[in-house]
N, C-alpha and C positions, 0 to 999 in steps of 0.2 A: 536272681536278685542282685546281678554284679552291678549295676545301675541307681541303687539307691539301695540305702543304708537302714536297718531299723533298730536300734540304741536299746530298746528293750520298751517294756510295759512301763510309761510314764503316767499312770493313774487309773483307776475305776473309779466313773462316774457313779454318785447316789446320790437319789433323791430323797431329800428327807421334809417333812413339816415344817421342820424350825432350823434355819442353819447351826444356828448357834447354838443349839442344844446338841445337835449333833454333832459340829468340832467340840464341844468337848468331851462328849462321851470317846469318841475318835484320840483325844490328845491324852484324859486319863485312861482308858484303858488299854491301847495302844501305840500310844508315844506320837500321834502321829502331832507333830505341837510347833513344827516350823511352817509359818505360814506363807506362802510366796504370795498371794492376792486374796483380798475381797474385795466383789465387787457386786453393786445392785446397780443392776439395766436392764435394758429390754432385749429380750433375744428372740430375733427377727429374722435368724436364716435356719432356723430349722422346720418351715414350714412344712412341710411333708408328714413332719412327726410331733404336732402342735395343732392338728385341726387346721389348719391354714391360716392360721392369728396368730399375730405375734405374740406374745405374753414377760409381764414381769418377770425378774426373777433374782435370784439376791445368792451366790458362791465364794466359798472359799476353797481355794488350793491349799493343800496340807503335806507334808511329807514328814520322813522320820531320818534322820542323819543316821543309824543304822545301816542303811540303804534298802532296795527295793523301791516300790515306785511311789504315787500317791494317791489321794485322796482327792476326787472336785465334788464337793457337798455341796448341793444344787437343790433350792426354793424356788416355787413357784410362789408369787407374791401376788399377782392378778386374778388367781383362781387357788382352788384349795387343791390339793392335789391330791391324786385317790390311791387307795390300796387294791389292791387284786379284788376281786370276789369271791377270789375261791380260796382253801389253803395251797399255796405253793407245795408241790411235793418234787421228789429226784426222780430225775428225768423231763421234768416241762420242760417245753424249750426256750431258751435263754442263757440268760447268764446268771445260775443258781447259787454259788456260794464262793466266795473271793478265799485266795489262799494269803496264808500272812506268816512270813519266814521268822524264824523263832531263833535265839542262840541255847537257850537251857528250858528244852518241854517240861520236865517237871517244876522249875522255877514261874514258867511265865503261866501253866497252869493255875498255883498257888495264888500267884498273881490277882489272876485274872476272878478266883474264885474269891479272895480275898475281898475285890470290888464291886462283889454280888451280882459279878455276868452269869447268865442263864448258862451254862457249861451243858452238855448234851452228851450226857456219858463219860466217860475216862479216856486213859490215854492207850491207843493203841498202835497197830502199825500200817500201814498200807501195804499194797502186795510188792511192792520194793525191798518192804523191809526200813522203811523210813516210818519216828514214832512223828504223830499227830492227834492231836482233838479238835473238837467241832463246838463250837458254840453259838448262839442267836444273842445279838445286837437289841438294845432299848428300843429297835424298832421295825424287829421282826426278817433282820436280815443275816444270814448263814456265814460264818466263815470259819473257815479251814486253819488252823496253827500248826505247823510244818517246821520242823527241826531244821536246821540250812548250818552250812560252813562257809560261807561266801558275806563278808561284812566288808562295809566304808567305812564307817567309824563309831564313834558312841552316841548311845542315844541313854534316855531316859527309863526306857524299858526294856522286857527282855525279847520282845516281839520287835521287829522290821513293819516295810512297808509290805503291798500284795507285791507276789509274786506270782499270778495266776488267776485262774479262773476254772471252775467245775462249770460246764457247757451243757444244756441237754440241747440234743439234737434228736432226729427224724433220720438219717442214716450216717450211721457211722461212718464208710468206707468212703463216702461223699464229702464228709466233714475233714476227715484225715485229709483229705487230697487238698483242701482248702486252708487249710491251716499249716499244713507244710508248703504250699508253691508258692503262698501273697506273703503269709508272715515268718515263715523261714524255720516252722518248727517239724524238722526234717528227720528228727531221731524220734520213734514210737519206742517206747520205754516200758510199757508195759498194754496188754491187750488181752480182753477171754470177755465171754460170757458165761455169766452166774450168778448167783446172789454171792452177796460181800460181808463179812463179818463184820468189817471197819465201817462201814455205813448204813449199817443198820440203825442206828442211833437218828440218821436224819430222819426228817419226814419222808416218809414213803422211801428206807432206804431201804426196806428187805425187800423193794421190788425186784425181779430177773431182769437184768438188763447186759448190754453190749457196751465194757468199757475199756477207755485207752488214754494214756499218758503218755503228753508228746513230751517234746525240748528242743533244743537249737544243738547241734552238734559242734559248731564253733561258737565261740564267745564273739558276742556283742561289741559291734562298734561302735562309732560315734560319739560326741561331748557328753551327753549322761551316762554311758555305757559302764562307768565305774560305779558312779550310785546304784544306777537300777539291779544290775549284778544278771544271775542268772533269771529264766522263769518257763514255766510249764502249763501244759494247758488240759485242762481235762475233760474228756467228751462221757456223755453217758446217753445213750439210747435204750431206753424200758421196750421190755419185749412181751410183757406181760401186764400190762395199764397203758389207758389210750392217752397222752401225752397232750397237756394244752398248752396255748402260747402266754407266759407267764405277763404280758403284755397286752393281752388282748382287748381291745373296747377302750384302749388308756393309750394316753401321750407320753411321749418320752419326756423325763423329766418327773414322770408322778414317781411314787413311792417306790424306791428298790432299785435293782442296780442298772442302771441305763444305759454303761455302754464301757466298753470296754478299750483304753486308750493306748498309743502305741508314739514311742517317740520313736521320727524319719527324719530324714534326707533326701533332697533332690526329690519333692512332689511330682515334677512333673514326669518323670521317670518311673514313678511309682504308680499314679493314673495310666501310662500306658501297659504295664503289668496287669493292673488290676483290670483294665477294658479286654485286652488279650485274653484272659481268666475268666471271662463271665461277667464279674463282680466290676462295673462300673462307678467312679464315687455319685452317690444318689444326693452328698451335700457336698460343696463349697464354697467356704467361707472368704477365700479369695486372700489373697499375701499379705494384707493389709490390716488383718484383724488386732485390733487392742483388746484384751481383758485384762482392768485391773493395772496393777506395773508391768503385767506382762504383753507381750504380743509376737503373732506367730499366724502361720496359715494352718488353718485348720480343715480336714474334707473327713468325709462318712463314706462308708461301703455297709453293706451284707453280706454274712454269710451267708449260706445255703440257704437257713431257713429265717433269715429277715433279723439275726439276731446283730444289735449295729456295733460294727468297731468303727472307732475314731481315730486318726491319723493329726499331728500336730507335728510341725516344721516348726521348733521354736528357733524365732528370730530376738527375743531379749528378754531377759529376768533381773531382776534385782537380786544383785548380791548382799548388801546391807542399806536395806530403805530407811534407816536414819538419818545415812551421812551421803544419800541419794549417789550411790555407785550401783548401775545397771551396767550388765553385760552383753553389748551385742554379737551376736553368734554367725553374724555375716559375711564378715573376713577372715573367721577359720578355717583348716581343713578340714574337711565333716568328717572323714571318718578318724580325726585324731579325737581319742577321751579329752578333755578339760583338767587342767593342774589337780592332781586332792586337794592342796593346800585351798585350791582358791573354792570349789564346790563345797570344803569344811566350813569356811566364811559363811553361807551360807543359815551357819548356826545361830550369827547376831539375826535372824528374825523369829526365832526361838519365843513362842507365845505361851503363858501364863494363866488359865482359867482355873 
């Protein structure tokens, strides 16, 4: 990875019915309430995973000044977008339940309980020895609340952005190699198979399954590398229920979590990484892309079994879209972090629902 840089997890994509029902569920119950873009257009380069049509579609970028990464809330506006058929349970494979870094678990529980989210049991510990809970979203999607000691600055609430992803996969030891050699998570942190205490609460979490918690062993570099902080990734292979693909018969962009994003450096560096490895980018969006204030190159890969991460080179954001100051990120050093002071700025787009 000495050739290109990856700054950390800059958002999970979700598709939801309504955007804007969705930032706000998003902004009250997990801070997530600074908004870098909305935009409705047509999105025309993900034909592969779109039925080969282009289709409407109407996002907002969200983050949490806590740090960790963000949110891109993604509508389909040309077609209605569909939910699974089946119930999702642990182990399909995908990208099953988003982690979300927390400063005070029994605070941001209270919290959270307070705001009448469906909670999934109490609070316990993972096999780290780290406390967490589990709760379902207004629209049937999982995430993980995760105790952390790694902050940027103040937010709103006592939950961060994601910091992760719970992954089912089809073979563990195949996934591992995958996810440590493209995205650099090279420390396995924990691994066994069994059934889990802590996860029983999910759907289908007293399945037997094969599980492991990677991380990066050095810290993240790069202009975001301060917000996004640390993050982890977690694989589960059920050994005991025949596993389906939480996407199947459906378009990227329907309902649930679509994909899993990763802020780089130096694309083209990283394309030949990723050709070398198997895993070819199967989208790019080419250097030139605009969403929104923002713009950046954007490419897609798979892993092992089809599930899509997304790579973004950002070339500009707006720091304060009032008084129209954007920052282009072309003339930096890539792997220098960005001032606090000036990614604190960031606060004047601070939105109110």
């Amino acid at each position: 990875m000495s050739n290109y840089i990856i700054s950390g997890i800059q958002q999970v994509g979700i598709g939801v019915a309504n955007v804007h029902q969705g930032f706000k569920w998003y902004n009250n119950n997990f801070g997530m309430d600074i908004q870098i873009f909305e935009e409705a257009a047509e999105a025309n380069l993900m034909l592969p995973y779109t039925g080969g049509k282009p289709h409407q579609r109407h996002a907002i970028l969200a983050i949490n000044m806590k740090g960790g990464g963000g949110f891109e809330i993604w509508q389909y506006t040309s077609r209605t977008p569909q939910a699974a058929t089946f119930k999702i349970q642990m182990g399909d494979i995908g990208l099953f339940c988003a982690k979300m870094k927390c400063d005070n678990i029994d605070a941001a529980y209270a919290d959270l309980k307070a705001n009448n989210a469906k909670l999934l049991g109490g609070i316990s510990k993972n096999p780290l020895g780290t406390k967490h809970f589990f709760l379902e979203d207004a629209f049937g999607n999982l995430f993980e609340v995760i105790e952390d000691t790694v902050w940027f600055g103040k937010g709103l609430k006592h939950t961060g952005g994601p910091v992760g992803m719970m992954i089912g996969v089809t073979n563990l030891e195949k996934s591992i190699a995958f996810y440590q050699n493209i995205l650099g998570y090279d420390q396995v942190l924990y691994q066994a198979e069994n059934t889990f205490d802590d996860l029983s609460v999910l759907p289908g979490g007293k399945h037997a399954c094969k599980r492991a918690i990677l991380t990066h062993s050095k810290p993240r570099q790069g202009p975001f590398s301060k917000l996004f902080g640390n993050s982890s990734i977690e694989l589960i292979q059920t050994t005991n229920y025949q596993a389906r693909n939480i996407f199947e018969n459906r378009f990227w962009g329907d309902l649930g979590f679509i994909h899993l994003c990763f802020d780089v450096k130096n694309m083209p560096a990283l394309k030949a990484h990723c050709e070398k490895n198997g895993h070819p980018f199967t989208i790019d969006g080419g250097a030139g892309f605009e969403m929104g204030e923002a713009a950046g190159h954007f490419t897609y890969i798979e892993d092992p079994d089809g599930t899509l991460i997304e790579f973004v080179e950002t070339k500009k954001i707006p720091i304060m879209k009032k008084w129209g100051w954007y920052l282009d990120l072309r003339q930096r050093a890539p792997e220098k972090p960005l001032p606090t002071w000036l990614l604190k700025a960031l606060k004047f787009n601070r939105k109110k629902v």
